[in-house]
C-alpha positions as CSV (number, residue, x, y, z in Angstrom):
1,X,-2.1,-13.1,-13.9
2,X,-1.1,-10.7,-11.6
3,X,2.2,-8.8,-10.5
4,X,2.8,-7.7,-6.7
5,X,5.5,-4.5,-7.1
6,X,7.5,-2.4,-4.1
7,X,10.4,-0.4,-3.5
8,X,13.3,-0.6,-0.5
9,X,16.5,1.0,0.3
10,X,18.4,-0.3,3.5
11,X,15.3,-2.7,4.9
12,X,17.7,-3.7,7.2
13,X,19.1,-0.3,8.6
14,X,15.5,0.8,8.8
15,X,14.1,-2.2,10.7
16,X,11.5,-2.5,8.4
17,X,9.8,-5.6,8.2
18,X,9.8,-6.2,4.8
19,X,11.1,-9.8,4.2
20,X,7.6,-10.7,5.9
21,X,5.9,-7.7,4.0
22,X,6.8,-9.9,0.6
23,X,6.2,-13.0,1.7
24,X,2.6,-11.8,3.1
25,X,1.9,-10.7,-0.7
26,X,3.6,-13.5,-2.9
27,X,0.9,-16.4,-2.6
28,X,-1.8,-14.0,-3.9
29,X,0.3,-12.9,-7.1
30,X,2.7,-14.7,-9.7
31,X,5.3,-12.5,-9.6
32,X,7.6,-9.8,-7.5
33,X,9.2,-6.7,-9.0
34,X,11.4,-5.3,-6.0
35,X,13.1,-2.1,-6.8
36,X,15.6,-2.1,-4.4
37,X,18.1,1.5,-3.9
38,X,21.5,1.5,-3.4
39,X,21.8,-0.2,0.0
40,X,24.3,0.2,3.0
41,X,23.2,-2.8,4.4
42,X,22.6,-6.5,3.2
43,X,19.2,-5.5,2.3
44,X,19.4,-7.0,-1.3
45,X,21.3,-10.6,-0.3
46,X,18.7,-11.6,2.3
47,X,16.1,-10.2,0.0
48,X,17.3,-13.4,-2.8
49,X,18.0,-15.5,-0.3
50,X,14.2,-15.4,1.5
51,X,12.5,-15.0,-1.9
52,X,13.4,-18.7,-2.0
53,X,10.8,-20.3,-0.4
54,X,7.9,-18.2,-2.0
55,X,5.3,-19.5,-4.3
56,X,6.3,-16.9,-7.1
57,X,9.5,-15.5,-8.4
58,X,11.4,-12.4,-7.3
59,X,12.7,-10.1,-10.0
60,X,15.2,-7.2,-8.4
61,X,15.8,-3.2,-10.4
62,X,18.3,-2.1,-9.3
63,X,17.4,1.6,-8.9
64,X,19.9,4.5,-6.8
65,X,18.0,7.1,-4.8
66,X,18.5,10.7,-6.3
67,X,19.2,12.9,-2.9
68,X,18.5,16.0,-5.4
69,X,15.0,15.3,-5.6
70,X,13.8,16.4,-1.8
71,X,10.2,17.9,-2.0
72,X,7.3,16.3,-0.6
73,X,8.6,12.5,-0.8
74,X,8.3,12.1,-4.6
75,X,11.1,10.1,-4.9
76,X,9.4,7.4,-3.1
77,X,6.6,7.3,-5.7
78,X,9.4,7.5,-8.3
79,X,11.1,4.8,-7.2
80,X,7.6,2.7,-6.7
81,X,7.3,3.6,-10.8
82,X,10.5,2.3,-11.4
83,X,9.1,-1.4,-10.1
84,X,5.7,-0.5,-11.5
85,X,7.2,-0.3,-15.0
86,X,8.8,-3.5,-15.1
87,X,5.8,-5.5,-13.7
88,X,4.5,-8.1,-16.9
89,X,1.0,-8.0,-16.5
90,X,-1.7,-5.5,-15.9
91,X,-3.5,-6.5,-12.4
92,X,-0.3,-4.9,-10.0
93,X,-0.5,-5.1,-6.4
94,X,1.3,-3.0,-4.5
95,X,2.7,-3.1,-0.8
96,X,5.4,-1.3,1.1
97,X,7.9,-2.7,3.4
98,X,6.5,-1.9,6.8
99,X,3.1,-3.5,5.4
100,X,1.4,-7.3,5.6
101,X,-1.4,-8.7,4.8
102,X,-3.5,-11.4,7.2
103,X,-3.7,-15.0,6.2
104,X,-7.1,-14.8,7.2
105,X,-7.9,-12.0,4.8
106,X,-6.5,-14.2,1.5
107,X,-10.4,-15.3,0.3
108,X,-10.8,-11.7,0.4
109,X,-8.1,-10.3,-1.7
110,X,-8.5,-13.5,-4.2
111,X,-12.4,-12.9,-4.8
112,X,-12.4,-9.4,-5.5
113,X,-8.9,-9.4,-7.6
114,X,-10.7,-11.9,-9.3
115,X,-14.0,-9.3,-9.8
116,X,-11.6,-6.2,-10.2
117,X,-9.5,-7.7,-13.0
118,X,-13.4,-8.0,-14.9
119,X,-14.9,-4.8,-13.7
120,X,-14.1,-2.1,-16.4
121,X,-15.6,0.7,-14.6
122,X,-12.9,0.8,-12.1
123,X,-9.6,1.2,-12.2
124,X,-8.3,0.8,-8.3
125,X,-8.6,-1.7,-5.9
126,X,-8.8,0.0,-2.2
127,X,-8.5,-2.0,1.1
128,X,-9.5,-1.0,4.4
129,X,-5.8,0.0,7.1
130,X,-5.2,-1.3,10.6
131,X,-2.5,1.1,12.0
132,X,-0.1,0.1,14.8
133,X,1.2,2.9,17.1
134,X,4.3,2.4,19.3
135,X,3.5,-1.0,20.3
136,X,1.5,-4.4,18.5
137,X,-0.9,-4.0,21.3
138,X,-2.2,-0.3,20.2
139,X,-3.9,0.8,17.0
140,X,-4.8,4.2,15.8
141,X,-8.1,4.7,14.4
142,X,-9.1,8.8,13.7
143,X,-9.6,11.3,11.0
144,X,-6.0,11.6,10.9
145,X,-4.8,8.8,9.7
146,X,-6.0,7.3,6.4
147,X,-8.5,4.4,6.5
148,X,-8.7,3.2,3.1
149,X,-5.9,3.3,-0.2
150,X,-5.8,1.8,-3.4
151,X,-3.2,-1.1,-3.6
152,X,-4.0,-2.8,-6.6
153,X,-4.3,-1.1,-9.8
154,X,-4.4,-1.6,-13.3
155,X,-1.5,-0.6,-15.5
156,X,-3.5,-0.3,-18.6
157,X,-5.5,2.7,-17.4
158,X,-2.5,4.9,-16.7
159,X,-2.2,4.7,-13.0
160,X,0.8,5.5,-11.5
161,X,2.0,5.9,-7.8
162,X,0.9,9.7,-6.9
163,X,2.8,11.9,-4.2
164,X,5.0,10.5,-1.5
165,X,3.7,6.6,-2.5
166,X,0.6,6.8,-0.4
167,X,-1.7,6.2,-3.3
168,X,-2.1,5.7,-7.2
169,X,-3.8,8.4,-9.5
170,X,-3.9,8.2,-13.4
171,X,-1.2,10.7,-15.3
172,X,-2.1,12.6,-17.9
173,X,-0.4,14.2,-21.1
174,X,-0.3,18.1,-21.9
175,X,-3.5,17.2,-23.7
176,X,-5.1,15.6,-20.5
177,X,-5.3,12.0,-22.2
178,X,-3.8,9.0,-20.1
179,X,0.1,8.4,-20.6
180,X,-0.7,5.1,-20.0
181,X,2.0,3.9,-21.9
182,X,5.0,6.3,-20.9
183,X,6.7,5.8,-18.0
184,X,9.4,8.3,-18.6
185,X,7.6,10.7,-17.3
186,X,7.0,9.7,-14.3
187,X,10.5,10.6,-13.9
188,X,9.8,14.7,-14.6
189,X,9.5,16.3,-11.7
190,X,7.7,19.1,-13.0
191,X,5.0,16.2,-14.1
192,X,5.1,13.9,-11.0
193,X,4.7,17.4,-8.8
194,X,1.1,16.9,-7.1
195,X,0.7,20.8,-7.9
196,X,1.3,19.5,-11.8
197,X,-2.4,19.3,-12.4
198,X,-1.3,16.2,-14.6
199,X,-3.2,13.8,-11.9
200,X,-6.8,12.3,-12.5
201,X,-8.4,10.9,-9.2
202,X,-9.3,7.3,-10.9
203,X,-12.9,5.1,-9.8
204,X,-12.5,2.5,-7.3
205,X,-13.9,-0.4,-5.7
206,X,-13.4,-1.2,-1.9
207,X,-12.2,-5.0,-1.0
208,X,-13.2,-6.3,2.3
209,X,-9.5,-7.2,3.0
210,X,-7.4,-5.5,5.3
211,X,-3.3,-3.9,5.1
212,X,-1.7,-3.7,8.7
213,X,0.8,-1.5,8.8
214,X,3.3,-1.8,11.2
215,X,5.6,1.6,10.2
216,X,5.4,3.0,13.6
217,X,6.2,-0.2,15.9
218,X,10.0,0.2,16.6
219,X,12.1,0.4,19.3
220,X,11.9,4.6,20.0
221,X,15.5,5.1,19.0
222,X,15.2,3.1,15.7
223,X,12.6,5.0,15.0
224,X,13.8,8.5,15.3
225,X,16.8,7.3,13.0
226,X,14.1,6.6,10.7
227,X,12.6,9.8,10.9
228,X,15.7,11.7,10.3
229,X,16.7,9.3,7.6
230,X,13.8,10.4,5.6
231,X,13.2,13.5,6.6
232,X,15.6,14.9,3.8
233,X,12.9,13.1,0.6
234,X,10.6,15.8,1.8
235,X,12.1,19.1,3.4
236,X,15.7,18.5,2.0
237,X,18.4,19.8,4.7
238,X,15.5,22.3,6.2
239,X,14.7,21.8,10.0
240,X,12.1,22.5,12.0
241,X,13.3,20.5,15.1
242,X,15.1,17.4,15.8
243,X,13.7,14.5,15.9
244,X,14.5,12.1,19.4
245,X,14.1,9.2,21.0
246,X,12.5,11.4,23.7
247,X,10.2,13.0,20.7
248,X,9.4,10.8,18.3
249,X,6.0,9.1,19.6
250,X,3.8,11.9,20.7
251,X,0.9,10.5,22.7
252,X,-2.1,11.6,19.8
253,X,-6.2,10.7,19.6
254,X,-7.5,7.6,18.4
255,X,-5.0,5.3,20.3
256,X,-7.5,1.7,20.8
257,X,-6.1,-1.4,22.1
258,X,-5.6,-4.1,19.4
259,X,-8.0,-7.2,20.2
260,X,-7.6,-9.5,17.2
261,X,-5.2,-11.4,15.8
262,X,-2.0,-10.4,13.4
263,X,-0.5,-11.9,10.5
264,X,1.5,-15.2,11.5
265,X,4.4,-13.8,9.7
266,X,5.1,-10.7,12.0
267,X,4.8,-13.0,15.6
268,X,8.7,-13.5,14.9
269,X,9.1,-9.5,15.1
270,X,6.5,-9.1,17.8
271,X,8.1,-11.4,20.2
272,X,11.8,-9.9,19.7
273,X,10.0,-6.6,20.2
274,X,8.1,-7.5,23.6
275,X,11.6,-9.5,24.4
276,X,13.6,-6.0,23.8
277,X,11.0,-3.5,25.5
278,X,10.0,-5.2,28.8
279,X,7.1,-5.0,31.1
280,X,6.3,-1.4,29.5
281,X,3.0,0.7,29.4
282,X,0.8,0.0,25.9
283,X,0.6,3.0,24.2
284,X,-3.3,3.2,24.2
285,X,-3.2,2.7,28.1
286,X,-1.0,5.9,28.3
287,X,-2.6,9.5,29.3
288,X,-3.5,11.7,26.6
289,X,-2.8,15.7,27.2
290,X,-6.4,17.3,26.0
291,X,-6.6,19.6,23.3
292,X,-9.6,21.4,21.8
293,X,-9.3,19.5,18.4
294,X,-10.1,16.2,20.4
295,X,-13.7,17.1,20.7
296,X,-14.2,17.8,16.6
297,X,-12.3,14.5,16.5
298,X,-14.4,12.9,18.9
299,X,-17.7,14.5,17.2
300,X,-16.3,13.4,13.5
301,X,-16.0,9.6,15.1
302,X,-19.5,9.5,15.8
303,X,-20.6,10.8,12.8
304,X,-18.2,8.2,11.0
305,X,-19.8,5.4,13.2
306,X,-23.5,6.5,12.1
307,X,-23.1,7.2,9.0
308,X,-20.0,5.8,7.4
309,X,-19.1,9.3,6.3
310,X,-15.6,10.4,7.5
311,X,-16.0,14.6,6.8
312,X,-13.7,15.9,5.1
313,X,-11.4,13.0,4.4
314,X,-8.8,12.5,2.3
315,X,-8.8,10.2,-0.7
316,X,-7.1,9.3,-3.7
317,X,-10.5,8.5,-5.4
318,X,-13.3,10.1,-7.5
319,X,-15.7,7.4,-6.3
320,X,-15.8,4.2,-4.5
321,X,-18.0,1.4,-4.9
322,X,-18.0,-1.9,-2.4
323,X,-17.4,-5.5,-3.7
């Protein structure tokens, strides 16, 4: 038995797509624990009213945003603990709301949730990311953006969502022995605080199934609302620049045009989008100014391609073993 868990606040507002997010998770688990903020929209109605035709039920917290808590997005992970404590069972897969998974990829995520639920040397489940830039038509794929994250996770060894929500690590007590049992505490700040020292990088195993995430594919002045929206969970009222329209997609490495296929469920969003935008330029056929860091990004691809190494990435991991 397995439980699929995520967080939203004003889905509609945002233009995220996460009515097909849910529905791209709900056949692979038996239940969905939404914790859904205090909305200004009608996130929460059409959230009930899609939840309808799924194969599992929906179960809604309802949990307010605290503005107060502004450093480094830590009430996103809060608020993904929230629906992480209410799950039932221990297998919990996670997914956020500008996230899907492909139809074709469900053999995958049911074989090795299957071997992951047996496997008691791990205690994450990582997939591999295809992200979207700008358009559907362009991907980004560079040291800069993450590759692989832990989605599903098991509650009984203490993981919790670490950070700003990207990830899961296990918390520990003062005594550096898992809380697994205490979720209060993942409402201390001055324990959920990355610079805590309270986080344990857990093992992993690496599914062949994929996330595509679609956070960046908006019209340009949708998503510099977004930006600014969120911009206060991680610098407060600080500001280093305004966020535009004009501003908000820099033209960055790593842009590749998008050759396969996407998740039935987002054609409805993709065809509205292409309807809205026109006969414009794909991102990834758009010039890209040169700067120096291109050729240690271009150098760190080929290694990548050779060896599988990525150098110096990031990861949420101790170690990672393939199923």
């Amino acid at each position: 038995m397995r439980s699929g868990f995520s967080t939203i606040k004003n889905g509609e507002k945002m233009g995220y797509p996460y009515l097909e997010a849910y529905a791209s998770l709900a056949p692979l688990v038996d239940e969905m624990v939404i914790a859904v903020g205090d909305c200004e929209d009608n996130t929460r109605e059409r959230l009930i009213e899609a939840s309808a035709s799924w194969p599992c039920p929906l179960r809604i917290v309802d949990s307010p945003w605290n503005l107060s808590r502004d450093r480094g997005g830590l009430e996103l992970s809060i608020q993904s603990n929230v629906a992480l404590e209410a799950c039932k069972h221990d297998i919990c897969v996670y997914i956020q709301a500008d996230e899907l998974i492909h139809q074709e990829d469900y053999d995958f995520f049911i074989r090795d949730l299957v071997t992951f639920e047996s496997d008691n040397s791990v205690s994450g489940l990582a997939f591999h990311w295809v992200h979207f830039y700008g358009d559907f038509h362009t991907v980004v794929y560079s040291k800069e953006w993450y590759r692989r994250e832990m989605r599903a996770i098991k509650r009984s060894h203490g993981m919790r969502s670490f950070g700003d929500a990207q990830g899961f690590r296990i918390l520990l007590d003062e005594n550096g022995a898992s809380v697994a049992s205490d979720f209060s505490k993942c409402r201390d700040l001055s324990v959920v605080d990355p610079a805590s020292g309270r986080w344990q990088k857990p093992a992993a195993a690496l599914s062949r199934g994929r996330y595509f995430h679609y956070g960046w594919v908006k019209p340009a002045e949708q998503m510099a609302f977004k930006a600014e929206a969120l911009h206060r969970y991680w610098h407060g009222n600080s500001r280093d620049g305004e966020v535009t329209p004009n501003n908000v997609f820099p033209h960055i490495y790593g842009m590749k045009e998008f050759q396969r296929s996407h998740p039935q469920l987002i054609m409805g969003r993709l065809e509205e989008f292409e309807r809205a935008a026109g006969d414009t330029t794909p991102f990834f056929l758009r010039p890209i100014p040169f700067e120096r860091k291109h050729l240690r990004l271009r150098m760190d691809d080929w290694i990548e391609i050779l060896t599988d190494l990525r150098i110096g990435e990031f990861k949420n991991y101790q170690s990672l073993k393939r199923y």
